[in-house]
C-alpha positions as CSV (number, residue, x, y, z in Angstrom):
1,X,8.6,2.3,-33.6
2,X,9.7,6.0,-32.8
3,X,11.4,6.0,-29.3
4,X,9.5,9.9,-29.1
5,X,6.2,8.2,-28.7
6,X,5.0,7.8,-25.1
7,X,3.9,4.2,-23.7
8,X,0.5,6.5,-22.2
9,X,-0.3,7.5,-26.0
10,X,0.2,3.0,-27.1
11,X,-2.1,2.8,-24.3
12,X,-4.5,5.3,-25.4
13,X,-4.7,4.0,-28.6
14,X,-5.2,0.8,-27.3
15,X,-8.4,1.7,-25.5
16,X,-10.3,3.2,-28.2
17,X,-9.1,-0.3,-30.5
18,X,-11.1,-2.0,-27.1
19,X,-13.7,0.2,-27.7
20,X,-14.4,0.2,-31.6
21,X,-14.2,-3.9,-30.7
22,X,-16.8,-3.9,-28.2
23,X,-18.6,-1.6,-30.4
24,X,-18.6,-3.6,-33.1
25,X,-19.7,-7.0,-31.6
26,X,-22.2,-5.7,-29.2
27,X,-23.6,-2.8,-31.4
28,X,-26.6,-1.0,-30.0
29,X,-26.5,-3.0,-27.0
30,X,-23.8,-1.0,-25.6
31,X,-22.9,2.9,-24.7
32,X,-19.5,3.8,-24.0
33,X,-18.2,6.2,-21.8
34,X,-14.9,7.2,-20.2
35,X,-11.9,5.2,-21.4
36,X,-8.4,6.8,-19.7
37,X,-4.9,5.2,-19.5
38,X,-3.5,4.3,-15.7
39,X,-0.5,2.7,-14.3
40,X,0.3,-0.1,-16.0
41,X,-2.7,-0.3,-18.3
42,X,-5.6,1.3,-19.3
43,X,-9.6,1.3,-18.7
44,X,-12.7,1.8,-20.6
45,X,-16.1,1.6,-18.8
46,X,-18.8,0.6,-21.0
47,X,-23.0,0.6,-20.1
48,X,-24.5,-3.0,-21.3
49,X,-27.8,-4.2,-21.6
50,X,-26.7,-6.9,-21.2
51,X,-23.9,-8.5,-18.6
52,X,-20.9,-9.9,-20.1
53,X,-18.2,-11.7,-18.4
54,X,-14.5,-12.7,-18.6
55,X,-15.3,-15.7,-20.7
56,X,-16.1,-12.6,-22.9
57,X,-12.3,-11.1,-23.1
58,X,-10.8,-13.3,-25.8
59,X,-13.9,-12.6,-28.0
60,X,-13.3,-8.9,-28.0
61,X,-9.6,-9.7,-28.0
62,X,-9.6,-11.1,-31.2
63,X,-11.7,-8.4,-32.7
64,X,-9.1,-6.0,-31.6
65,X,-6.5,-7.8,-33.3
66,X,-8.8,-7.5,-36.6
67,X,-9.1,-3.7,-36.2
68,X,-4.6,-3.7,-35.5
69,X,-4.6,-5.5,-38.8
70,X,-7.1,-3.5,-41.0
71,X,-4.4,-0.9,-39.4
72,X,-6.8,2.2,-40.1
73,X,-5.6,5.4,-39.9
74,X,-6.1,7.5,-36.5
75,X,-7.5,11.0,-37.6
76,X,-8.7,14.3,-35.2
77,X,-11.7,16.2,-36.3
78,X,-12.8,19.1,-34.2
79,X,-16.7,20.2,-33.8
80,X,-18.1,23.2,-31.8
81,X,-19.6,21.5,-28.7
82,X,-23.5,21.8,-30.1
83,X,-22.4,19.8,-33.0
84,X,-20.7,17.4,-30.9
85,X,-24.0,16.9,-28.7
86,X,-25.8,16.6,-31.6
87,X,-23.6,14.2,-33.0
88,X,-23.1,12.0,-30.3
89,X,-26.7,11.9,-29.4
90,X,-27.9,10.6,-33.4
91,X,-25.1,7.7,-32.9
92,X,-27.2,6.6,-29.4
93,X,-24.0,7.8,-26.8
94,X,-25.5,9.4,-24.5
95,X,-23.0,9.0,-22.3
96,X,-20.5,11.1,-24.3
97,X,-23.2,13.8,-25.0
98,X,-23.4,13.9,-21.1
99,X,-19.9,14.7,-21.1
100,X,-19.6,17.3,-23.5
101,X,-22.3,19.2,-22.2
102,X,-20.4,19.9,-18.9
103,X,-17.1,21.2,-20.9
104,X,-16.2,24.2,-21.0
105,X,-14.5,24.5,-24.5
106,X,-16.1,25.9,-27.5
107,X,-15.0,23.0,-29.5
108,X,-13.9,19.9,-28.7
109,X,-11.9,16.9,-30.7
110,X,-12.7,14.0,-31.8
111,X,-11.0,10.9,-33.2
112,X,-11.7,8.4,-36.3
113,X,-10.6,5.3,-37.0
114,X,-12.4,3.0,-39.4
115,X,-16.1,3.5,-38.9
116,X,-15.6,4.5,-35.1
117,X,-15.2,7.8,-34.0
118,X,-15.1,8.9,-29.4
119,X,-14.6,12.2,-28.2
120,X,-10.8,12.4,-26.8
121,X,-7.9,14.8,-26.7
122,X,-5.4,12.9,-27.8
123,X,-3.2,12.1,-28.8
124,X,-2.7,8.9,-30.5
125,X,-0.7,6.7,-32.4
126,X,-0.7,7.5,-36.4
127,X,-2.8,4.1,-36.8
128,X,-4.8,0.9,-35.3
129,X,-1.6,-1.1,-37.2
130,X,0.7,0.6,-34.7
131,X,-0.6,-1.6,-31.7
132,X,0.2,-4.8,-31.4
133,X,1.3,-6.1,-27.9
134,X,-1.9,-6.0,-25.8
135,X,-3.7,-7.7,-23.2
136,X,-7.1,-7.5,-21.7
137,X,-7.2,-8.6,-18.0
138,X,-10.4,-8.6,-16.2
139,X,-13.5,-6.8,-15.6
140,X,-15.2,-4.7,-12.5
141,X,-17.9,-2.6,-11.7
142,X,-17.9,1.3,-12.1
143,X,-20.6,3.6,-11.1
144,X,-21.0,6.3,-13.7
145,X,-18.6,9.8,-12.9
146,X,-17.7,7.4,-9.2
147,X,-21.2,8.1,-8.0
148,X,-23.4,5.3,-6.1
149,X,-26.3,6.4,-6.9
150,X,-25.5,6.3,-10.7
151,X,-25.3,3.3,-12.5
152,X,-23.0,0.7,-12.4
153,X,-21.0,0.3,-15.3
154,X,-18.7,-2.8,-16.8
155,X,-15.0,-1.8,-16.3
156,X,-12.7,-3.7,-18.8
157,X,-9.3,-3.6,-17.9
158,X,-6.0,-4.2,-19.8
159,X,-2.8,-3.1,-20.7
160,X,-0.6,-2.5,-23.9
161,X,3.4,-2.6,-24.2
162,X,5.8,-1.5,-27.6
163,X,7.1,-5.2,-27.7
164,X,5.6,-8.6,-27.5
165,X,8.4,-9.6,-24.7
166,X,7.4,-6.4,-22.3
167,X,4.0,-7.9,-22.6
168,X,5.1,-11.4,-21.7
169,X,7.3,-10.2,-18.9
170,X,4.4,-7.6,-17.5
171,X,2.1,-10.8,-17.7
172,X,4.5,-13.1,-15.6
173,X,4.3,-10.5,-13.3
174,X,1.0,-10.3,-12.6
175,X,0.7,-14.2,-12.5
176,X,3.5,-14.5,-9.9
177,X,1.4,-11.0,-8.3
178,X,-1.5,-13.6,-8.3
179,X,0.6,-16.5,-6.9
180,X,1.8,-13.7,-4.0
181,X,-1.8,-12.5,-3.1
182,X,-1.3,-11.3,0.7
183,X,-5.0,-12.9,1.3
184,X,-4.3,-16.3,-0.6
185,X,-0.8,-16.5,1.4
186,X,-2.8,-15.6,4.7
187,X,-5.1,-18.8,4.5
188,X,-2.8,-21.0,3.6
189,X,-0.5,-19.9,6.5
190,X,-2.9,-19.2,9.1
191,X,-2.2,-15.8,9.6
192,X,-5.8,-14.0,9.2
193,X,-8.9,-14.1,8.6
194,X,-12.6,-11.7,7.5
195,X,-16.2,-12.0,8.7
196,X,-19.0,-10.3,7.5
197,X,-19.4,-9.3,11.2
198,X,-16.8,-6.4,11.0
199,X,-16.5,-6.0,7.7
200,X,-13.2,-4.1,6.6
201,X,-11.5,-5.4,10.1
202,X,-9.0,-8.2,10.4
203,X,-9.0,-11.2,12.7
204,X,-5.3,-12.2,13.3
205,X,-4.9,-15.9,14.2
206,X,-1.7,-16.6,16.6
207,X,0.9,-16.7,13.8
208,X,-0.2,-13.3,11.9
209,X,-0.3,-11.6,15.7
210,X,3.1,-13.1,16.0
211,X,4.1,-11.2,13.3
212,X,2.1,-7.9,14.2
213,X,3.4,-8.0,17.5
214,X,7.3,-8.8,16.3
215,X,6.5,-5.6,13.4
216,X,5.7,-3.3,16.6
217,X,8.9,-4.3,18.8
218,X,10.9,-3.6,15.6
219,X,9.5,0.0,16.2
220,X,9.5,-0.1,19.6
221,X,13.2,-0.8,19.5
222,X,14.0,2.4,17.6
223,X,11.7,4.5,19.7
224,X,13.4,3.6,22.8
225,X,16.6,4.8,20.8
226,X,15.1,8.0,19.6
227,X,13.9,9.4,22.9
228,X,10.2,9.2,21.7
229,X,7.3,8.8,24.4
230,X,4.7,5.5,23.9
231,X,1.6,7.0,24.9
232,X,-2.1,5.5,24.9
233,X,-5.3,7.5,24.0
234,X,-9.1,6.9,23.7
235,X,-10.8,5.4,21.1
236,X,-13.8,8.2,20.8
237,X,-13.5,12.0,21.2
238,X,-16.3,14.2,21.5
239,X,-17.1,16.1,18.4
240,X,-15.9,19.3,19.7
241,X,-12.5,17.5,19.6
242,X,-12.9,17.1,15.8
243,X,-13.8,20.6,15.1
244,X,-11.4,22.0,16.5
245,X,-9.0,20.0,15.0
246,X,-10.8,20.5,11.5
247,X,-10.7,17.2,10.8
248,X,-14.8,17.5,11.0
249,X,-14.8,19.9,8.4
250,X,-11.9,18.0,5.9
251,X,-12.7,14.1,6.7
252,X,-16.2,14.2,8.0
253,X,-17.2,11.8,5.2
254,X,-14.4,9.3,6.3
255,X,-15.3,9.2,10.7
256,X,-17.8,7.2,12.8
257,X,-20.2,8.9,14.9
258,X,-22.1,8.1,17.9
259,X,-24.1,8.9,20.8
260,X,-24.5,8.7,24.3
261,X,-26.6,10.6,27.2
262,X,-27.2,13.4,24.5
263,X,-23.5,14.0,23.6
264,X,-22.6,13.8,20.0
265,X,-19.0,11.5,19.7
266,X,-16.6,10.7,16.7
267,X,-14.6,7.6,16.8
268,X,-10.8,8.6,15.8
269,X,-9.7,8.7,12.6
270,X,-6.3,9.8,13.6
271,X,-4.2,10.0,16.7
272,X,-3.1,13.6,16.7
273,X,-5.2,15.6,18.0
274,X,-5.1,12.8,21.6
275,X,-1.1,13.8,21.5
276,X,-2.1,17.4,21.3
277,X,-4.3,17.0,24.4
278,X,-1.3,15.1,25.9
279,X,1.0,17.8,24.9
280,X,-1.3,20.6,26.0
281,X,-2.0,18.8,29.7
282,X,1.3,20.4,31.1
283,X,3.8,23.6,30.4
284,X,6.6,23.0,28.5
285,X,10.1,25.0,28.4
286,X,12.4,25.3,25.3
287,X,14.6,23.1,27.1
288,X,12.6,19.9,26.6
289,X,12.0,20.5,22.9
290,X,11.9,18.4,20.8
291,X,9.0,16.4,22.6
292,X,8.2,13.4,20.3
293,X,5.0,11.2,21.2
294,X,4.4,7.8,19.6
295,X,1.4,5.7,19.8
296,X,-0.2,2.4,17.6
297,X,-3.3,4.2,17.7
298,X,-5.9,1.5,16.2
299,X,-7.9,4.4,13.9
300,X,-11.4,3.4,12.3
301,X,-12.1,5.3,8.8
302,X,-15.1,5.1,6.7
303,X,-14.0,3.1,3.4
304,X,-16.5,2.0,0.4
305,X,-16.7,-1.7,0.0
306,X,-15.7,-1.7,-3.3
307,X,-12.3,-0.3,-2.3
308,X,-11.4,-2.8,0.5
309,X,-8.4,-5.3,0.2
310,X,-7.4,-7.7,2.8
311,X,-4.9,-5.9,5.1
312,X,-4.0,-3.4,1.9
313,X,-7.0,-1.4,2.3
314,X,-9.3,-1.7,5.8
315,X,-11.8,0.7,7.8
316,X,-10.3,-0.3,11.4
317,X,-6.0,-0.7,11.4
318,X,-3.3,0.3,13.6
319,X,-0.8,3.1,12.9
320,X,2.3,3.1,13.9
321,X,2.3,7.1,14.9
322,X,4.8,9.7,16.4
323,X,3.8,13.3,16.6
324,X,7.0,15.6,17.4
325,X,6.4,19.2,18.8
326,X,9.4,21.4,18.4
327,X,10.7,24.7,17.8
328,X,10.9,26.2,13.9
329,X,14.7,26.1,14.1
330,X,14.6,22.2,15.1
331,X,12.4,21.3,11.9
332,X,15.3,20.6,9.9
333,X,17.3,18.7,11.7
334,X,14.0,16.7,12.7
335,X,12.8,16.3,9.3
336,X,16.3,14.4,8.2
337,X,16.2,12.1,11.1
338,X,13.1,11.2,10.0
339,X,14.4,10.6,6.5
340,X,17.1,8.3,7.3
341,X,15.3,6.4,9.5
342,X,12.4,5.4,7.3
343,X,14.5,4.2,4.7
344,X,17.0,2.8,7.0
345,X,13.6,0.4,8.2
346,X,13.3,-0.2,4.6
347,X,16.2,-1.6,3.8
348,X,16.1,-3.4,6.9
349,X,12.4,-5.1,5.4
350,X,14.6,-6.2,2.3
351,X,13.1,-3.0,0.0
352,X,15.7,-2.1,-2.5
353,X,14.4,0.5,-4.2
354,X,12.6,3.9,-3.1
355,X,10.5,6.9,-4.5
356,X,10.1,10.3,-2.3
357,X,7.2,12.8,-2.8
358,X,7.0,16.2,-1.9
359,X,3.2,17.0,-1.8
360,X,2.5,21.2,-1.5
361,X,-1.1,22.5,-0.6
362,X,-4.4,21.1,-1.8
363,X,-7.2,23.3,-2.7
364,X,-9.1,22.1,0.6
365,X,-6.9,23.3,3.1
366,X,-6.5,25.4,6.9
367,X,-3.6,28.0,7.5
368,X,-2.7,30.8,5.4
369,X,-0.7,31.1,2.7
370,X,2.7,31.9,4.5
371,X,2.1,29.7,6.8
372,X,2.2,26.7,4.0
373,X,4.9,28.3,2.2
374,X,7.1,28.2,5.2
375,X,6.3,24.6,6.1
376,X,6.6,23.6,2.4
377,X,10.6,25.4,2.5
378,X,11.3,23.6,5.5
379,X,10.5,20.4,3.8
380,X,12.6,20.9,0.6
381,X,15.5,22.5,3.0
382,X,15.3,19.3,4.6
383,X,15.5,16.5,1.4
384,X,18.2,19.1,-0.1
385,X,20.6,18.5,2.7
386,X,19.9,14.5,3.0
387,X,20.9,14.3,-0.7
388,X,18.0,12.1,-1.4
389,X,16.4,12.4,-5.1
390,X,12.6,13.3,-4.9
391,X,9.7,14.7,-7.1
392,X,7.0,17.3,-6.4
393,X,3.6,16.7,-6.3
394,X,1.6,19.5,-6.4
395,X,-1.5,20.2,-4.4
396,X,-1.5,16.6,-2.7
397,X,-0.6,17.8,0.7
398,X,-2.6,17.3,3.9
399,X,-5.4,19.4,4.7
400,X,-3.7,21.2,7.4
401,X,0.4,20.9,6.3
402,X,2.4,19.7,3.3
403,X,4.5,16.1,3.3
404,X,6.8,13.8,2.2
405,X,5.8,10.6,1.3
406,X,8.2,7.3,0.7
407,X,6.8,5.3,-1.7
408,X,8.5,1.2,-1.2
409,X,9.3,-0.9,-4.6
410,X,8.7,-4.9,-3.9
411,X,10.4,-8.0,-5.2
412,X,7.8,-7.5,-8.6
413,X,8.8,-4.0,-9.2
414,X,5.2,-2.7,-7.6
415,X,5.2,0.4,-5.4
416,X,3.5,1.1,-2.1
417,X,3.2,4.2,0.0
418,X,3.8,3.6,3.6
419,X,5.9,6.1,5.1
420,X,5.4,10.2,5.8
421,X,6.3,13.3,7.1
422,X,4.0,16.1,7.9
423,X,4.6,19.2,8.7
424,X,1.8,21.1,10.6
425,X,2.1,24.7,11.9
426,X,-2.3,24.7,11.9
427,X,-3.5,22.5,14.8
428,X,-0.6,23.9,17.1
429,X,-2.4,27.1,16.7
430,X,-6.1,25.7,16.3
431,X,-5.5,24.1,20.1
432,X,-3.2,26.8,21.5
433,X,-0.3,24.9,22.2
434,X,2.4,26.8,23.1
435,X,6.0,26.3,24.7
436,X,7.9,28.8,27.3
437,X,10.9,29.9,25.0
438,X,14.1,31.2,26.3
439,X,12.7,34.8,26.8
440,X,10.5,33.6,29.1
441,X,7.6,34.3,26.8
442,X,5.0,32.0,25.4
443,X,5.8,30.5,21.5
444,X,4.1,28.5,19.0
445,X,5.4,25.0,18.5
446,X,5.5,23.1,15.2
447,X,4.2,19.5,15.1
448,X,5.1,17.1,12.7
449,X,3.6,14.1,12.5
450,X,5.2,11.0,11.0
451,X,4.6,7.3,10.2
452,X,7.3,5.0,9.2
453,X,5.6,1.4,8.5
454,X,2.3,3.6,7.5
455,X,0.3,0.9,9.3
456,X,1.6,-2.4,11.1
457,X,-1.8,-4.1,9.4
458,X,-1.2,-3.0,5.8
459,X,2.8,-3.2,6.2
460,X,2.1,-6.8,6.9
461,X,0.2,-7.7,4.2
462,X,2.9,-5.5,1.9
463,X,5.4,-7.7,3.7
464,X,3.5,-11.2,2.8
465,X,3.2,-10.3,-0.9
466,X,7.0,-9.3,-1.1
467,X,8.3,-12.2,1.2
468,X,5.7,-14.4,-0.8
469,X,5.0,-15.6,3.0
470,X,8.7,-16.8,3.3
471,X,9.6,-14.5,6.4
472,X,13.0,-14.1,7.2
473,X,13.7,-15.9,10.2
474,X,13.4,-13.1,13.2
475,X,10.2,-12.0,11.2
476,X,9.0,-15.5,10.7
477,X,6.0,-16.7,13.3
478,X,7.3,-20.6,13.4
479,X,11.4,-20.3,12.6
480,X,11.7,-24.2,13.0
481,X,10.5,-27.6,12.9
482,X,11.5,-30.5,14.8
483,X,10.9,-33.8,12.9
484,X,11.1,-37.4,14.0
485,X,11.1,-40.1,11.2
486,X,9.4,-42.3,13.5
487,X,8.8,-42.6,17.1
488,X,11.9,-44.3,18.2
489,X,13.4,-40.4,18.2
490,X,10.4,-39.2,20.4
491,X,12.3,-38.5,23.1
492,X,15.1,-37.2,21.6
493,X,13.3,-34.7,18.8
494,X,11.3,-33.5,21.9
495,X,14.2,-32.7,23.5
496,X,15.6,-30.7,20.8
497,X,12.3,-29.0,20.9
498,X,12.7,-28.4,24.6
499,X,16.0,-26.1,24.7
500,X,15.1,-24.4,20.9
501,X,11.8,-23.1,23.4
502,X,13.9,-22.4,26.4
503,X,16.5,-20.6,23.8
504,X,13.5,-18.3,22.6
505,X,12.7,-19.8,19.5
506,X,9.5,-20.1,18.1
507,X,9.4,-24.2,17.1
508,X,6.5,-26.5,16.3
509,X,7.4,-30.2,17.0
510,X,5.6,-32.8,14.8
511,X,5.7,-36.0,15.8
512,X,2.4,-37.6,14.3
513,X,2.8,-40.9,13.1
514,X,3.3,-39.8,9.3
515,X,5.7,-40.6,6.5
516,X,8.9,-38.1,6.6
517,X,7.6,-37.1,3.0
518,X,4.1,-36.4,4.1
519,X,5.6,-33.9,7.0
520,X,8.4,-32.3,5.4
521,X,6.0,-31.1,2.4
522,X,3.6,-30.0,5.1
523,X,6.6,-28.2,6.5
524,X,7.4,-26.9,2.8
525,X,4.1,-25.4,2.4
526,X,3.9,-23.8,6.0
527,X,7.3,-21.9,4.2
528,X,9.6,-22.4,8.3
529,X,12.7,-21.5,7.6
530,X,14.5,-24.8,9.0
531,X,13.5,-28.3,9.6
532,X,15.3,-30.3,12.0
533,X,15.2,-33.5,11.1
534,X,15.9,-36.7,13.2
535,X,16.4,-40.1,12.9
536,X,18.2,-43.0,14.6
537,X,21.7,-41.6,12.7
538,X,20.9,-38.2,14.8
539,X,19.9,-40.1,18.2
540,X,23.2,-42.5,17.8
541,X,25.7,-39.1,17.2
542,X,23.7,-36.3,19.5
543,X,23.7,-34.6,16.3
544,X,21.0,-33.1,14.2
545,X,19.9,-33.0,10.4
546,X,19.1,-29.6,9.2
547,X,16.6,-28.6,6.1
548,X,16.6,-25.2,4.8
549,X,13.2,-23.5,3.6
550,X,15.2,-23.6,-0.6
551,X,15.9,-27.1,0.2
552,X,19.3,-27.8,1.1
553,X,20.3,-29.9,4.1
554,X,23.5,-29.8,6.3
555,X,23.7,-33.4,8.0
556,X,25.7,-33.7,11.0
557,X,25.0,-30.3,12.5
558,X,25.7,-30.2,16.5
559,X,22.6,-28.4,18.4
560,X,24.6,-25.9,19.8
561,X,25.8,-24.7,16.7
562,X,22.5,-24.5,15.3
563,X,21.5,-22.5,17.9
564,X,24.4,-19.7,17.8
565,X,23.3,-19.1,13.7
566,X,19.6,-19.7,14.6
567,X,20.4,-16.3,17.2
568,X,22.4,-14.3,14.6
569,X,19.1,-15.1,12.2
570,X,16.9,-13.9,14.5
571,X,17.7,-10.7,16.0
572,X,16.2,-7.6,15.2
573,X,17.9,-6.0,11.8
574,X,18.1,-2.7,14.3
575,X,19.6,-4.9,17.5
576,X,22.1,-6.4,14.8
577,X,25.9,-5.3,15.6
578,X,27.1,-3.5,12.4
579,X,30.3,-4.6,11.3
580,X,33.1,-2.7,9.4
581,X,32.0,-4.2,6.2
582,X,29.0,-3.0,6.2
């Protein structure tokens, strides 16, 4: 296999082999439509008279592995765009008529293999032989172009690698992906829960608040640091609020809106425009710049249901927000604080490796040019001097400034954006906010907003998938177990129990009248990092028996040793004295 030849173009390939098999057992029963190449994979959405299921996938499989081994040639034609309709439309694919009709070519490509031909660009491997290490993986819904009121397609998902062993390894990961699922990990542990009474909303049961609550003093400890200010605002603005702001006009589609005594209200989307008002509510000299506000705003945003995912992906979540108004000589020195913090909290999560994004201006924008083009040099100033690699990503800024976005790598290799940096000379000047500089005259400050965990809610469920729900200790919502063997070391495993509590840890003592086995596997499956095991050994000596979460055991251990690791364990990563070494 050349090394020239891109995984996208396998991929590719692969998709139109999917198709041609689908073709070929479902016939006229079945349109196709689009069929692109994603991350990790590729889709093809089909229109069926019929439903099929997953029980279909090794059916079509296997016809796809007839078509690799009849290894046809892959061969571009090209057609003026009437032809095309024409052609398209004799074969029954409507679909791809449809399509062709709204380009704006002359002529368009097309591309044969065997006795099936799909309109495509290309390009593609030379043949159908060339594929071999392939996968199909499940199957969704689609609505025709993303539109509701369109039909609802079959989306057939999979994914194709160069060698048989990428494959493999790709599929462990998404078993082990499947093993780690944030919602499956949630039940089992008690952390969460959904109702269909707020859909898109989280219920947190007392461990997964323990852990929400620990994610926000994590913050809380570096804000205190920082010199940031933890402000509170409202829930609902008036929509005069939002148009000034011109989030009415940019995420309209995405608020809540209400009523009340005649007066038109939006429930927020976003917490800056409340710091603004906060801001705005006194004068300000140059002398107090920078001014950095920081709230967990709980924010409410209009998501599909289609799209929602546990924690990952919710209509009402917390973020954990900081809006900074300063001068445009302190946006620099801002901007790499900001930097080194969020990936200090990274590593301080356990996330090894990092991706940064510069996004520029999006087509749907406020400001004027010069206005963006200074925001967006301040930003590249800013990753130049932290010596941090990034990439650009054009046209993916925020409506009203351009960012940098961190995107986290887990323990499977998946990436996650959580953190950003946006830089916003607009709503300074949409609201008027001004400072009293040093000339005693009135100036324009800049305001950059910022999140570092993105969103406690979704942070947590990141954090449950890449922990696999075994917390590090100080993260962990139950850190021990106290366990008697049976109840002549009552007394004594509650007593242990006792000072752990007074101490500050977070313990659980069982003492049901169970076999050992039965609550250490209970203990096991709860994933606590230690079990403190006792029995009439431990009563006679005043000593204890110590289980680790990976299953080692330290017998013999005196309590208040335990108790002086147990408090190195669980302090705060950011409370932790650094030493020399590290």
């Amino acid at each position: 296999m050349s090394l020239d030849i891109k995984i996208e173009t396998l991929r590719h390939s692969a998709t139109h082999i999917m198709a041609q098999a689908v073709k070929r057992l479902y016939g006229e029963d079945v349109q196709i439509t689009i069929g692109p190449v994603i991350e990790n994979g590729f889709f093809y959405d089909f229109s069926f008279k019929n439903k099929i299921s997953e029980e279909d996938l090794p059916k079509i499989e296997k016809e796809m592995h007839n078509i690799v081994k009849e290894n046809f040639p892959i061969i571009r034609q090209e057609l003026s765009r009437k032809e095309a309709i024409s052609f398209f439309k004799k074969i029954g694919e409507n679909y791809k008529a449809e399509i062709i009709r709204d380009l704006p070519d002359e002529k368009v490509s097309l591309y044969k293999q065997g006795e099936f031909i799909d309109l495509c660009r290309g390009p593609h491997m030379p043949s159908t032989g060339k594929v071999t290490a392939f996968k199909l993986l499940s199957i969704a819904g689609a609505y025709w172009r993303g539109d509701e009121k369109n039909e609802m397609l079959t989306r057939i998902y999979g994914t194709a690698f160069f060698k048989k062993e990428e494959l493999e390894k790709y599929l462990h990961k998404l078993v082990e992906a499947s093993k780690r699922d944030h919602r499956k990990i949630g039940k089992e542990l008690d952390l969460f829960s959904f109702h269909r009474e707020a859909p898109g909303a989280a219920f947190l049961h007392e461990k997964g608040t323990v852990i929400y609550e620990l994610l926000l003093q994590y913050c809380r400890n570096f804000l205190k640091q920082e010199d940031y200010q933890l402000v509170k605002t409202p829930f609902i603005f008036s929509d005069e609020l939002w148009h000034q702001s011109g989030h009415y006009d940019n995420y309209k589609e995405n608020m809540y809106f209400t009523e009340v005594e005649n007066k038109s209200l939006a429930v927020k989307p976003m917490n800056c425009p409340g710091h603004v008002l906060i801001f705005k509510n006194q004068k300000h000299s140059y002398r107090e710049l920078p001014i950095r506000l920081a709230e967990f705003g709980i924010v409410h945003r209009f998501e599909k249901s289609g799209v929602l995912h546990g924690l990952l992906r919710l209509r009402c979540f917390a973020q954990d927000d900081a809006h900074i108004f300063c001068s445009e000589g302190q946006i620099e020195d801002e901007v790499i604080k900001l930097i080194q913090r969020i990936l200090k909290t990274y590593r301080d999560f356990e996330f090894e490796g990092f991706q940064i994004e510069l996004s520029t201006r999006p087509a749907k924008s406020m400001g004027s040019a010069q206005m963006w083009r200074k925001a967006e040099r301040a930003l590249e100033n800013a990753l130049t001097k932290t010596k941090v690699s990034y990439k650009l990503n054009p046209g993916d800024g925020a409506f009203y400034g351009p960012k940098i976005d961190f995107h986290i790598k887990d323990s499977l290799d998946r990436t996650w954006q959580c953190g950003t940096i946006q830089l916003d000379f607009s709503m300074p000047e949409r609201f008027d906010v001004t400072y009293v500089g040093s000339d005693n005259k009135e100036h324009r400050p800049v305001m950059i907003h910022r999140a570092v965990l993105g969103s406690p809610d979704r942070f947590m469920g990141i954090l449950i998938e890449h922990y696999a729900g075994k917390f590090p200790v100080w993260l962990a919502p139950v850190q021990v177990s106290v366990i008697n063997i049976n109840d002549r070391q009552t007394k004594y495993a509650k007593s242990i129990s006792d000072e752990l509590l007074r101490e500050g840890f977070r313990v659980v003592c069982d003492l049901r009248n169970e076999k050992l086995g039965f609550k250490i596997r209970e203990a096991q499956m709860q994933k606590y990092p230690y079990m403190v095991i006792v029995g009439d050994k431990e009563v006679a000596s005043r000593t204890l028996s110590v289980r680790s979460r990976d299953g080692s055991t330290q017998n013999d251990v005196v309590l208040k040793d335990f108790i002086h690791r147990l408090k190195k364990e669980a302090c705060f990563p950011n409370e932790r004295n650094v030493g020399p070494s590290e």
